[in-house]
N, C-alpha and C positions, 0 to 999 in steps of 0.2 A: 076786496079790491087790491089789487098790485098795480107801487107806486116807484116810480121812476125819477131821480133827479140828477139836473145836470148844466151845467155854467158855472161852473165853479172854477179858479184858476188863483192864478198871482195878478192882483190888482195894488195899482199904486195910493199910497192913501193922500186922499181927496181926490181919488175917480170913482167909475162905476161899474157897475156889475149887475147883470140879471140873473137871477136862477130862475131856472125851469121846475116843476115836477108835474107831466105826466100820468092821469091814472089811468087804469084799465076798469071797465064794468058801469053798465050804464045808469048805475044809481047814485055815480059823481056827483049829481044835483041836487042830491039832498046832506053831502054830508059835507061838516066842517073839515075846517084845514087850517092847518099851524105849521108853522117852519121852527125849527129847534134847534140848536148849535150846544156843539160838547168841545170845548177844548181841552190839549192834555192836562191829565190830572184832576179835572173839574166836571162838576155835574152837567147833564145835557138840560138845557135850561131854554125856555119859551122866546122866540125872538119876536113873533106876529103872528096872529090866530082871524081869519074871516070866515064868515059863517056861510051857510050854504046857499045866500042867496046876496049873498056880498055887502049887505046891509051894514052886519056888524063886523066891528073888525078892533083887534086889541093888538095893542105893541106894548114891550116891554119899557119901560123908561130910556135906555141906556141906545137903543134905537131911533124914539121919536122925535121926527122931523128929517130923519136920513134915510128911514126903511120906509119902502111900500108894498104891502101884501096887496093883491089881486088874484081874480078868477075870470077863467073864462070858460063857463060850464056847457057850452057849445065845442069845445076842445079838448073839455076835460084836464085842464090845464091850471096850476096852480103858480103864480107868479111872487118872487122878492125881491124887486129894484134896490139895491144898496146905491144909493150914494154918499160921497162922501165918507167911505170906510177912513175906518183907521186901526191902526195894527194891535188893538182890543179884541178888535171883533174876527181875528184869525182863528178860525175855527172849520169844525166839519160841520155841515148844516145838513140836517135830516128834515123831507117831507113827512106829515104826519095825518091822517085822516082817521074819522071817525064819524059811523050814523046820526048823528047828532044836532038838533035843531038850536040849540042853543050855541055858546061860543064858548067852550072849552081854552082855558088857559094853562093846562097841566099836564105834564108827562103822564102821569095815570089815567088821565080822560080819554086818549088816543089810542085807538087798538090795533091801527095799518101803521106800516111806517116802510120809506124808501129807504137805499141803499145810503145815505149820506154822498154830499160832495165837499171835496175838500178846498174851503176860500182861504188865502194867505194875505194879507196886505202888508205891503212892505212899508216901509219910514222915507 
């Protein structure tokens, strides 16, 4: 599967933001999906993970109650509403998929990954 993401920009903090990511191949539906942010210097690390049939869904701490992971596997479309960024969370965030019926919360779980998009939030 080749994965595509993209909304990423300069958001102000305490506004909002959507990322997209896009996949290609029609087995979308059965596989997990996780959003992951690297910033400079730092590990690329787990931001929100929903499973393939949107049921389960994990956030990391430092997210919940401002991120929201969605699917919509009719589009093949994987979604991460930021609201209320703040300029912590300035990072590249990479799409991440894998066959997987469970819900993966690890870089090592995930074997697709998109190009990263680059979120900035400013003070």
């Amino acid at each position: 599967v080749q994965l595509q993401a993209s909304g990423g920009g300069l958001v102000q903090a305490g506004g909002s933001l959507r990322l997209s990511c896009e996949a290609s191949g029609r087995s979308f539906s059965r596989y997990a999906m996780a959003w992951f942010r690297q910033a400079p210097g730092k590990e690329r690390d787990v931001v929100g993970a929903i499973s393939w049939n949107g049921i389960g869904i994990y956030y990391t701490d430092s997210v919940k109650g401002r991120f929201t992971v969605s699917r919509d596997n009719a589009k093949l479309t994987v979604y991460l509403q930021m609201n209320s960024p703040k300029p912590e969370d300035t990072a590249v965030y990479y799409c991440a998929a894998d066959n997987d019926y469970g819900l993966p919360s690890t870089r090592a779980r995930y074997t697709y990954w998109g190009q990263g998009t680059q979120v900035t939030v400013s003070s």
